[in-house]
VEXDRENFI-639127 format. One record per residue (C-alpha): residue number from 1; x, y, z. Coordinates in steps of 0.5 Angstrom, whole numbers, plus 500, padded with zeros to 3 digits. Layout:
BEGIN
LOMI torse   X   Y   Z
LOMI   NUM   X   Y   Z
...
***
This chain:
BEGIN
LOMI torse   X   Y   Z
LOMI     1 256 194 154
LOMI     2 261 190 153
LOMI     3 262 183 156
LOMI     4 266 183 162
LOMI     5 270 177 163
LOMI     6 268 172 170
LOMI     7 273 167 173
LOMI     8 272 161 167
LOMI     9 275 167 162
LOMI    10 280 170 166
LOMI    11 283 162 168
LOMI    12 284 161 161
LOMI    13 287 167 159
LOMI    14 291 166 166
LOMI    15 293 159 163
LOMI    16 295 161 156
LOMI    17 300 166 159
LOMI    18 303 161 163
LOMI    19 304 155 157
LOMI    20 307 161 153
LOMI    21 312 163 158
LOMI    22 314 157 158
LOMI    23 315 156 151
LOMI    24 319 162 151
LOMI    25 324 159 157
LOMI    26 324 153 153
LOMI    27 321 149 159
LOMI    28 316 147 153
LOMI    29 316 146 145
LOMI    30 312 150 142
LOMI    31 308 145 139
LOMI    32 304 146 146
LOMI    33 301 152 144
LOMI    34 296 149 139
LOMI    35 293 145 144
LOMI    36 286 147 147
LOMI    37 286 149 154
LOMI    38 280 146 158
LOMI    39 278 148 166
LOMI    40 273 144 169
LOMI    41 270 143 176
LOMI    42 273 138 179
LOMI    43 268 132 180
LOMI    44 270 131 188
LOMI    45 270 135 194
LOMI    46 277 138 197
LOMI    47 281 137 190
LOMI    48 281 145 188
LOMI    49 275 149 184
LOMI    50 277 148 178
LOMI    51 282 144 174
LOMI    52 286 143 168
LOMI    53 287 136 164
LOMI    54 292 141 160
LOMI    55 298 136 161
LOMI    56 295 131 159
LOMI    57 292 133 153
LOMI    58 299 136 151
LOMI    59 303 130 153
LOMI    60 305 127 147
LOMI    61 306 134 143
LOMI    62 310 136 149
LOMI    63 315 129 148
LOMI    64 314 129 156
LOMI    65 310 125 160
LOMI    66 304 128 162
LOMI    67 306 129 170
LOMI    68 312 133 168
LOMI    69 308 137 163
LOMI    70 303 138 170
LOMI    71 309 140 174
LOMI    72 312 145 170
LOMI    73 305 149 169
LOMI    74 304 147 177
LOMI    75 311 151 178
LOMI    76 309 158 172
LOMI    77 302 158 176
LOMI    78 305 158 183
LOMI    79 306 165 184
LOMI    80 299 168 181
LOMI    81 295 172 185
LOMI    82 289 169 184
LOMI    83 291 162 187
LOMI    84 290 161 193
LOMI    85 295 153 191
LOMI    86 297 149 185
LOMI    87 296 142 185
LOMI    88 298 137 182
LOMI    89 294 130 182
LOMI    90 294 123 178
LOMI    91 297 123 172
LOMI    92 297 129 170
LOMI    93 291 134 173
LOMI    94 293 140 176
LOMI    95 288 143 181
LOMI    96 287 151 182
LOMI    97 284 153 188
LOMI    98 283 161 188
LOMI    99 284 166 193
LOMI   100 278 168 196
LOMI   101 279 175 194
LOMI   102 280 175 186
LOMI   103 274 170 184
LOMI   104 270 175 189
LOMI   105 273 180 184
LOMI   106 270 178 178
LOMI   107 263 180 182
LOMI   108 263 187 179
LOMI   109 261 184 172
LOMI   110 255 182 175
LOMI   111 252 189 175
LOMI   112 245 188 173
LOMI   113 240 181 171
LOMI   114 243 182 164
LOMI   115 250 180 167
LOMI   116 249 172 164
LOMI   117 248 175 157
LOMI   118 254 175 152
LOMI   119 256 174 145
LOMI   120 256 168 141
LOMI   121 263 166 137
LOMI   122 259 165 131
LOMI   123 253 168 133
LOMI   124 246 166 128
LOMI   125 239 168 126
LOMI   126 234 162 129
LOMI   127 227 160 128
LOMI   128 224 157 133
LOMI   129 218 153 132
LOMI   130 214 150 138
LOMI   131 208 147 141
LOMI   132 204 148 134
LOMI   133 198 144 136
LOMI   134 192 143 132
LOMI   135 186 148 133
LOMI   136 182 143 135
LOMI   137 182 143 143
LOMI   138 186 147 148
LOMI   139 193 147 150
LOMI   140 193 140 155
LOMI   141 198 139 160
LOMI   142 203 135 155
LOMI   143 204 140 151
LOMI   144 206 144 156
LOMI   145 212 141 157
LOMI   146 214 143 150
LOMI   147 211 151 152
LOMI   148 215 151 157
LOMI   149 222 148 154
LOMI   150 221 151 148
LOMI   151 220 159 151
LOMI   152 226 157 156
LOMI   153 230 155 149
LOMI   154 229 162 146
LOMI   155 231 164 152
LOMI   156 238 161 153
LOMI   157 239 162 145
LOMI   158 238 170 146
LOMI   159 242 171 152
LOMI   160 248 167 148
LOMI   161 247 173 143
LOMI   162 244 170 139
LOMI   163 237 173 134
LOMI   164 231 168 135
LOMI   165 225 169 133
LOMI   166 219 165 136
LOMI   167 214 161 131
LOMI   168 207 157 132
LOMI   169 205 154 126
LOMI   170 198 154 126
LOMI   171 195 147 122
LOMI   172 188 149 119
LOMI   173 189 148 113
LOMI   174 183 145 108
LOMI   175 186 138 107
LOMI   176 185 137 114
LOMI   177 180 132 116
LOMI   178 181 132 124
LOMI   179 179 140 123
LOMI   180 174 138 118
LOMI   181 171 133 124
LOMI   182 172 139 130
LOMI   183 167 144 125
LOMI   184 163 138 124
LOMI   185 163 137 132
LOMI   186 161 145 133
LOMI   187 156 145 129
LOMI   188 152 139 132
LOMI   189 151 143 137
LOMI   190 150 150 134
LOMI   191 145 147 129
LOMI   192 142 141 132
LOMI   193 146 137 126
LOMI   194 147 129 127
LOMI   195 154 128 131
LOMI   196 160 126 126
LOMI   197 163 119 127
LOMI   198 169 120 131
LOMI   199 168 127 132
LOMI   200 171 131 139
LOMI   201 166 132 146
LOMI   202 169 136 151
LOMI   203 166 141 154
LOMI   204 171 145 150
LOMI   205 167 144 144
LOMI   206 161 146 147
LOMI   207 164 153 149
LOMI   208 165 155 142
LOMI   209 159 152 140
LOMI   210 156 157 146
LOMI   211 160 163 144
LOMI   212 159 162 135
LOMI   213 151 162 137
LOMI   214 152 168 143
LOMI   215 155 172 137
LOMI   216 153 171 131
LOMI   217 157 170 124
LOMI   218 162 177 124
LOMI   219 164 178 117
LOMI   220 171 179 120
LOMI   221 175 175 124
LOMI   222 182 173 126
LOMI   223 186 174 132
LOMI   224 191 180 131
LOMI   225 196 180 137
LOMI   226 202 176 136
LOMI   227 202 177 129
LOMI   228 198 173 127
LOMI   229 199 171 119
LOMI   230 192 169 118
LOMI   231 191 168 109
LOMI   232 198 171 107
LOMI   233 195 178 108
LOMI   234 196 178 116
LOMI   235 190 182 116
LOMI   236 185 177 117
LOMI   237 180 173 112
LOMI   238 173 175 109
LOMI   239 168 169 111
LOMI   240 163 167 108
LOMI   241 157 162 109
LOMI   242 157 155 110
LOMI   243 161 150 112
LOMI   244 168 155 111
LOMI   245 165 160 115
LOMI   246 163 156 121
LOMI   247 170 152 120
LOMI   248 174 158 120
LOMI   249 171 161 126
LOMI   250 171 155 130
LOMI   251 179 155 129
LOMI   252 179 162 130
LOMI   253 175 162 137
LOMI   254 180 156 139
LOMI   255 187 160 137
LOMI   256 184 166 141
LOMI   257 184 161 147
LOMI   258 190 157 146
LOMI   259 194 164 146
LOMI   260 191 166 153
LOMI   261 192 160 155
LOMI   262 199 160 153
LOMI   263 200 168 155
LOMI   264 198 166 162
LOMI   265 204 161 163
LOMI   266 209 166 160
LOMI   267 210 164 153
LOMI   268 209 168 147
LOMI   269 211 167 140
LOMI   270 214 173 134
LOMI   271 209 170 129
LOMI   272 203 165 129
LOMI   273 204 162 122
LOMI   274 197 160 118
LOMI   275 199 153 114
LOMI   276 192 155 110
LOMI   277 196 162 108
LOMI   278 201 158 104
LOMI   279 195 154 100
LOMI   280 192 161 099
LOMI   281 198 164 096
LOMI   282 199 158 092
LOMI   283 207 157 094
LOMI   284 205 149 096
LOMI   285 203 148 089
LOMI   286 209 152 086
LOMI   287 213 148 091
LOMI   288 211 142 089
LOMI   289 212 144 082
LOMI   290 219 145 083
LOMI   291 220 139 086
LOMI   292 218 135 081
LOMI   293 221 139 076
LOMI   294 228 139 079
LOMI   295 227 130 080
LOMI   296 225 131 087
LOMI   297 218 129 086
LOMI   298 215 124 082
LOMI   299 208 121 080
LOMI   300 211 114 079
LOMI   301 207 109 082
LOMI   302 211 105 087
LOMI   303 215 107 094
LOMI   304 222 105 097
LOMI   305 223 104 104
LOMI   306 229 103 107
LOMI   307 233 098 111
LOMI   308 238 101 116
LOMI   309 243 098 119
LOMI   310 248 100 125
LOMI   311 251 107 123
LOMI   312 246 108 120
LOMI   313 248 104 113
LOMI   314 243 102 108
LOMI   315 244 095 107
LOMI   316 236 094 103
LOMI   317 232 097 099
LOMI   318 225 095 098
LOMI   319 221 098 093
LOMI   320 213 097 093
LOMI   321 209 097 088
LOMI   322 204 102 090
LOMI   323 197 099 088
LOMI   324 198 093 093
LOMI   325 200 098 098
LOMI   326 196 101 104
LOMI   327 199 109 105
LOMI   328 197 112 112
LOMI   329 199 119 113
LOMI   330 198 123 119
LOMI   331 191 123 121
LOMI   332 187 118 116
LOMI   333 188 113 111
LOMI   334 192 113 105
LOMI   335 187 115 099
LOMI   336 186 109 094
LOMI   337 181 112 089
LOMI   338 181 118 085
LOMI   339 183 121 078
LOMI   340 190 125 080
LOMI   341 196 120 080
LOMI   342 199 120 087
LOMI   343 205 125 087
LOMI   344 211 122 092
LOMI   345 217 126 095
LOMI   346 222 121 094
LOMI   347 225 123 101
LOMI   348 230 117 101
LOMI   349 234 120 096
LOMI   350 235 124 103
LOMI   351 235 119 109
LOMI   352 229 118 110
LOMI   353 227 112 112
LOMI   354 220 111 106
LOMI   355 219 116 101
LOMI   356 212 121 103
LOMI   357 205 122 100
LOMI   358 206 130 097
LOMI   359 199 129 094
LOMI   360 193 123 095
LOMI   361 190 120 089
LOMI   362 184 124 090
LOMI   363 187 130 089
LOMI   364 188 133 096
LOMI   365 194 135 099
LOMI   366 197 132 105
LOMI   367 202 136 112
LOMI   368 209 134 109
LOMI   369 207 138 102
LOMI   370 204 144 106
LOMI   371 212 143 110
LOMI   372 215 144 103
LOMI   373 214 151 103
LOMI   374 213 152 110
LOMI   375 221 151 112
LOMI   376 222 154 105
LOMI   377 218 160 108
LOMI   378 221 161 115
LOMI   379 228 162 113
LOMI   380 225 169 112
LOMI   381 223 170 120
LOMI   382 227 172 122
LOMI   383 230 174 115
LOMI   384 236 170 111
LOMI   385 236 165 118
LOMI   386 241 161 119
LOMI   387 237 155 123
LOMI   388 231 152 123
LOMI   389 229 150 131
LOMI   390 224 144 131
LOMI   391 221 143 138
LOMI   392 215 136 137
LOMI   393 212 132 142
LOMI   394 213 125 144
LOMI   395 213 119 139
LOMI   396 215 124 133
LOMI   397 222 121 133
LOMI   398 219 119 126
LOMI   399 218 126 124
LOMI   400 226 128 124
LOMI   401 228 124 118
LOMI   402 222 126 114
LOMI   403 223 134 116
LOMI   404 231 133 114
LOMI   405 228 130 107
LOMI   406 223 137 107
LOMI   407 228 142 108
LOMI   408 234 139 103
LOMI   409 229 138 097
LOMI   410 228 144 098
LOMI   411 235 146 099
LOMI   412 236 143 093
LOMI   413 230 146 088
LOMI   414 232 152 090
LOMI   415 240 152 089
LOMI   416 243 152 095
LOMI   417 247 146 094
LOMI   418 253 147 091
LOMI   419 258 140 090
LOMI   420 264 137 087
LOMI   421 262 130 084
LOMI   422 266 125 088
LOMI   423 268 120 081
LOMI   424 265 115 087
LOMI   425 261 110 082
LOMI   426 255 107 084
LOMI   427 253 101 089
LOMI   428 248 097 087
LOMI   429 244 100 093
LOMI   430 245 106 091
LOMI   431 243 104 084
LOMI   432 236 103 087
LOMI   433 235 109 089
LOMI   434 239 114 085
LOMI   435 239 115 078
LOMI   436 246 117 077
LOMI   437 252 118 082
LOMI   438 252 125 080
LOMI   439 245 125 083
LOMI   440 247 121 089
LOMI   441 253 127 090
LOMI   442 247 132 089
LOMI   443 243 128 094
LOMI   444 248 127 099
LOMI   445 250 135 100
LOMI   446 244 138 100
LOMI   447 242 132 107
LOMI   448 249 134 110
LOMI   449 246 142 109
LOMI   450 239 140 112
LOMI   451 242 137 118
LOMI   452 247 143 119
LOMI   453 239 148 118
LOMI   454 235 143 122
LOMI   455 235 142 128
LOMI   456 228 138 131
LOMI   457 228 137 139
LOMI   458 224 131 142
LOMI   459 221 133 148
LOMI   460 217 126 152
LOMI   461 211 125 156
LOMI   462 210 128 163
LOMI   463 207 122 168
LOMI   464 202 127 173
LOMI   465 203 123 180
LOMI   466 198 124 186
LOMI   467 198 121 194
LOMI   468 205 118 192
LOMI   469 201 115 184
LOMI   470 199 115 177
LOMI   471 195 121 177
LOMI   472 191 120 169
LOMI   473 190 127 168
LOMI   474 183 126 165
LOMI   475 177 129 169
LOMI   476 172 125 171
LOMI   477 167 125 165
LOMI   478 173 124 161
LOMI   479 175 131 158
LOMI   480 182 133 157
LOMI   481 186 137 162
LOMI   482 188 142 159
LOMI   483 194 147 161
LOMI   484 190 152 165
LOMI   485 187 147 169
LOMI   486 193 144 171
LOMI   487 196 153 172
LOMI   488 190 154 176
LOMI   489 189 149 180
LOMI   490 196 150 183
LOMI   491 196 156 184
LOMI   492 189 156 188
LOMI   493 194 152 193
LOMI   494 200 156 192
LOMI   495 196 162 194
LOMI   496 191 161 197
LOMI   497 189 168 198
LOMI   498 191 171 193
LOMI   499 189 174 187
LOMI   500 186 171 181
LOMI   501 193 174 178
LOMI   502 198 172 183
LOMI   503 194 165 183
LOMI   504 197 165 175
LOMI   505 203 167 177
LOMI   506 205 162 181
LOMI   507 202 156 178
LOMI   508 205 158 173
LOMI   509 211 159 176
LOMI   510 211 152 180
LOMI   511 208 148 173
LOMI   512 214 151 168
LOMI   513 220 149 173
LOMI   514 217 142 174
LOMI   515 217 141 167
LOMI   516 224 144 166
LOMI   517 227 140 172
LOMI   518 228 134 167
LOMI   519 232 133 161
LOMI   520 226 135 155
LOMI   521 228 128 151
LOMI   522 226 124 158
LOMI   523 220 122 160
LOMI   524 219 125 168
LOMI   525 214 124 173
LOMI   526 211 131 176
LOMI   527 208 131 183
LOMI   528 202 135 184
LOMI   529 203 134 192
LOMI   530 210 137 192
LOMI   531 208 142 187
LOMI   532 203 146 192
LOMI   533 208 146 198
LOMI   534 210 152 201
LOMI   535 216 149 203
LOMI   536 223 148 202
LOMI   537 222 141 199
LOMI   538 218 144 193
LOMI   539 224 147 189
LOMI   540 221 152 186
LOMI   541 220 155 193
LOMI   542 227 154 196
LOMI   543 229 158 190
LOMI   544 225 163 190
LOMI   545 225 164 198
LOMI   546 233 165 196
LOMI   547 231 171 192
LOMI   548 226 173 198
LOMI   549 232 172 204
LOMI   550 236 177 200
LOMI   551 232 182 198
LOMI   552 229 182 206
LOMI   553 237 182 207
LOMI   554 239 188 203
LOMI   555 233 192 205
LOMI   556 236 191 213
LOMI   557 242 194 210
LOMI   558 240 200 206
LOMI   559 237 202 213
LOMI   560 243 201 217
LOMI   561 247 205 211
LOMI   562 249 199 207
LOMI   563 248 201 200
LOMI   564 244 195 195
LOMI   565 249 194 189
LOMI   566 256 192 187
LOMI   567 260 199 187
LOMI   568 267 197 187
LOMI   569 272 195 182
LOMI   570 275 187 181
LOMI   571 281 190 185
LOMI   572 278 194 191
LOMI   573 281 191 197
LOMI   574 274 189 198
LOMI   575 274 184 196
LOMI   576 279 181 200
LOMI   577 276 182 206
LOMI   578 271 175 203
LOMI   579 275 170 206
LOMI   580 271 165 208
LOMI   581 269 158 205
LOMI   582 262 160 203
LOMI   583 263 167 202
LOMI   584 268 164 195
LOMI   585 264 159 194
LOMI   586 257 163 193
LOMI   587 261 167 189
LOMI   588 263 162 184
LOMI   589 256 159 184
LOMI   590 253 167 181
LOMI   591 259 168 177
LOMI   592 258 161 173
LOMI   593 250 163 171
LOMI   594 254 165 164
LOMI   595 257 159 162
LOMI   596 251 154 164
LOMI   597 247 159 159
LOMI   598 252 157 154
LOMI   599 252 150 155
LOMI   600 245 150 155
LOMI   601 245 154 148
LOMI   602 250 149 145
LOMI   603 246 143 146
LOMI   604 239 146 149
LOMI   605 239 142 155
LOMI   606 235 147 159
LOMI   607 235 143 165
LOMI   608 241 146 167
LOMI   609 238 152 169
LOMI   610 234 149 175
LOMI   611 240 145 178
LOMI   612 242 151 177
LOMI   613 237 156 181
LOMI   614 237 150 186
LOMI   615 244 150 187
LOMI   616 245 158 187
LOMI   617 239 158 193
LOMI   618 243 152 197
LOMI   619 250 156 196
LOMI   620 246 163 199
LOMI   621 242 159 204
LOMI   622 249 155 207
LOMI   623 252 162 206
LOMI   624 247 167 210
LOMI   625 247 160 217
LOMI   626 255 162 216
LOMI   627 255 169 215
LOMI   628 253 174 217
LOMI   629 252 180 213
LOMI   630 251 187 217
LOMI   631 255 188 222
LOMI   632 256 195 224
LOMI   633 263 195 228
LOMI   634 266 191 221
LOMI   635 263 196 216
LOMI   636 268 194 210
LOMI   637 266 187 211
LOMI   638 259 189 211
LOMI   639 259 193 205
LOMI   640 263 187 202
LOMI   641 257 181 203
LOMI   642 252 187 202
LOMI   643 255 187 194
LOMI   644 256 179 195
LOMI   645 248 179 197
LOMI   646 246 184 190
LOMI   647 250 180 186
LOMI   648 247 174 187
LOMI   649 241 176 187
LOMI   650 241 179 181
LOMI   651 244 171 178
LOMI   652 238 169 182
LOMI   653 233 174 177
LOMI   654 237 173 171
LOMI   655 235 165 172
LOMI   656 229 166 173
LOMI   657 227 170 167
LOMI   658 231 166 164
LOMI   659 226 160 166
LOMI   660 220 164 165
LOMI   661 218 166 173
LOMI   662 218 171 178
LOMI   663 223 174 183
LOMI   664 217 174 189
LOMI   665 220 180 194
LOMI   666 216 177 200
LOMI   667 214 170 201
LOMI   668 210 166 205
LOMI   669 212 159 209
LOMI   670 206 153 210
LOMI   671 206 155 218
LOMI   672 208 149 220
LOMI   673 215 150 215
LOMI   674 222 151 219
LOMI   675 228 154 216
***
């Protein structure tokens, strides 16, 4: 179906209408007509619904002052059926104020839940990466935040037209000591073997060992929903004897929890990718290869680290010479011994703040290697993407350099790079860096390309707050608090009597807004107390108690002969019956659920959809004191809010959906609640 437009489109269509008639009366130049046209809200109550800073902008190619460019678009816009005044305001704003019946009229494009999707003007092929935590514990509540955020994205991304596809990458690859240590914990259990050093003690460890000791050593095993791409067959792995094999079910078991976990709150992935498949396949090392090949990478024994200034202009180079130095990398110390050369990424030929460890001296290979040919690979999912989606938790700042170095290496090696040489000789901090100007150039192209592909999104930490304090979310005995806790817990509260279903249902609900309530690149605090209320101070509620109201409205009305849905046309007459205050302002506020998902597809700032929710449900709850909806001896203007009422609701289901919770039909108020 194609998209119908909404009051922000038929604006600027009515805008550009006028400045052209203008310049064919030659009010203005024409040189206007190159001039965008903006519409925005404006920030103060009384001074319209939307403005236009258009004369302002078109001032100085209009060779006239912005009031009097105001004045001629306030006089061509004056007699426009769809403005109720035009005013002109401060130096130069034009204030719109609709008349009620033609923003109303917009609400037969709002047909069904899908009325906020659209297409994109440039619509792209999107790998979405997120959570993508280790096979070594449960899903914890800090990394919800990242579930939460990164499905409500793909979301977003989707409904803007674009083609997303949702990716876990699954570390378990053999060079992993955190893994090896997870195994070795299992088996103490299992086997009565000495308890590794560092090793992991939650009463999850004991689970799986309880589980691999309850069923034995199956020849195969490999969880097969979500498309788990386990060893490049995607089929699952032989496991043999000994310490592979218990280190390959330990993983398994823990990947199968984490993916009920994860589909408990509403978040499923295309594709679970297996780093280790990549080691199988053998692309890790061919990457490698090439990299040293095209003069990415090198076994030279020395490292650069650069010094950036503001602006990120490099204004020192130093270079250390590498058996004076200790090399950390993400989860143990650099290895000093051994009889392989160390193989470095020279990442600052792309940016990045130090070169990185490809392969250790002692021959094993570490994450950043394995990223090589992992970012290679997921531009084939889906095929031939045009972007990369990284989503990481807090304190990885550090990870957006080195990733951006990966994927132009790799864009580099692999041909992708094309570049004029800019004749500009070298500096002698480039000179330290780069082997000549024309690798310098080569360089230079394949970052800017990376930062056009790559796209890493930082989501911070979540501080649980309890009886008005810091809530350390640990158990009592020290176990970690994972995601499913927190869900459970919630919705013990949330729906005290219900099932063990609709208990998940709303906890998980409740525990995806909260963490969607802030903007992902802010640390935010989540109140456990207002999370379990059933009252309007728990926003979730207040939202979803909107939905309710209304279907509890519109089932009233269908008996009283009110049809449900949006039936007329933008030119019914109608709609001209809906000349209240809040009648018009409910209208704008469902009409606008499209462009908030824009914004949010432009700069992934999904939090918008919560204010959003929450704005939505203020403006039907101000509307429902006001107005009242069926009135049978004003059948017209009934059937008109009946439509108002179904068009929002629809707006309230198309943002919930997007944020990933349900559109509850009844709900229960706590009993001391009032409306």
């Amino acid at each position: 179906m194609p998209t119908l437009p909404l009051v922000r489109d038929s604006l600027a269509t009515i805008l550009s209408e006028a400045r052209r008639r203008l310049v064919e009366k030659g009010a203005l130049p024409a040189a206007v007509l190159d001039q965008a046209v903006d519409i925005d809200v404006p920030k103060q109550a009384g001074y319209g619904d939307f403005m236009t800073n258009f004369a302002l902008v078109a001032a100085k190619s209009a060779g006239m002052g912005p009031r009097a460019v105001a004045e001629a678009l306030a006089g061509e816009l004056g007699g426009d059926a769809a403005f109720e005044s035009v005013e002109v305001a401060g130096p130069g704003f034009v204030n719109l104020t609709l008349a009620p019946g033609w923003a109303a009229g917009h609400l037969s494009a709002v047909q069904s839940k899908d009325f906020a999707r659209s297409t994109a003007a440039a619509p792209k092929k999107i790998n979405v990466e997120f959570v993508s935590v280790n096979p070594n514990g449960p899903i914890t509540v800090g990394s919800g935040r990242g579930a939460a955020y990164g499905s409500t994205l793909c979301n977003v991304l989707a409904a803007a037209g674009h083609t997303v596809h949702r990716e876990y990458y699954v570390n378990d690859g053999v060079n992993s000591e955190q893994m090896r240590l997870f195994a070795e914990s299992v088996r103490s259990f299992v086997e009565g073997t000495p308890f590794p050093e560092k090793g992991y003690k939650g009463d999850y460890v004991q689970e799986v060992a309880d589980r691999i000791a309850a069923g034995g050593r199956p020849e195969v095993f490999r969880p097969r929903s979500q498309g788990y791409l386990g060893h490049g067959s995607g089929e699952g792995v032989s496991l043999g004897d000994g310490e592979d094999w218990m280190r390959r079910h330990c993983e398994d078991l823990m990947v199968d929890a984490q993916m009920q976990a994860l589909t408990t709150f509403g978040v499923t992935f295309d594709v679970w990718f297996s780093e280790q498949s990549l080691h199988d396949a053998g692309v890790v090392q061919t990457e490698l290869d090439t990299l040293r090949d095209g003069g990415a990478a090198d076994d030279q024994p020395y490292r650069l680290k650069l010094k950036f200034a503001k602006g990120g202009k490099v204004v020192d180079v130093e270079k250390e010479d590498q058996e004076t130095i200790l090399v950390e990398t993400e989860d143990e110390e650099f290895a000093t011994t051994g009889d392989s050369p160390t193989v470095w990424l020279r990442s600052t030929k792309f940016g990045d703040d130090m070169d990185r460890v490809l392969r250790r001296k002692d021959g094993r290979l570490t994450y950043i290697a394995s990223d090589v040919a992992y970012h290679k690979d997921k531009f084939n999912r889906p095929e031939h993407a045009d972007k990369l989606v990284t989503v990481l938790g807090p304190d990885h700042h550090g990870y957006i350099g080195r990733l951006t170095a990966v994927v132009a290496a790799m864009l580099l090696a692999d041909g992708q790079v094309k570049v004029e040489p800019s004749g500009e000789p070298l500096s002698d901090i480039d000179a330290q860096i780069f082997a000549s100007a024309e690798e310098r150039d080569r360089c230079r192209a394949a970052t800017a390309l990376a930062r056009e592909k790559l796209d890493v999104q930082i989501f911070q930490i979540v501080r649980f707050v309890k009886d008005g304090k810091p809530a350390p979310m640990r158990k009592r005995d020290g176990n970690i608090y994972a995601l499913i806790d927190l869900v459970n817990e919630i919705g013990e509260k949330a729906r005290p009597s219900g099932t063990r279903e609709e208990k998940q249902a709303a906890g998980s609900d409740v525990a995806r807004f909260f963490y969607l309530m802030r903007h992902h690149d802010t640390a935010m605090d989540f109140d456990l107390d207002l999370a379990e209320k059933q009252s309007d101070e728990n926003p979730v509620f207040y939202a979803q108690y909107a939905h309710a109201r209304i279907c509890s409205v519109l089932d009233k009305a269908a008996k009283a002969g009110f049809a449900a849905e949006v039936p007329f046309g933008h030119d019914d007459p109608l709609w001209a019956l809906l000349t209240e205050h809040k009648e018009k302002a409910l209208a704008l506020k469902a009409l606008d659920l499209r462009y908030e998902v824009a914004r949010c597809a432009e700069d992934y700032a999904v939090n918008r959809l919560t204010t959003y929710a929450v704005e939505l449900a203020r403006t039907y709850h101000a509307f429902y004191d006001a107005c009242r909806v069926v009135q049978p001896d004003q059948p017209e203007l009934s059937r008109a809010r009946v439509a108002l009422c179904a068009a929002t609701r629809s707006a309230l289901q198309a943002v919930f959906g997007l944020l990933g919770i349900g559109s509850p039909e009844r709900m229960e108020r706590d009993p001391g609640a009032t409306e």
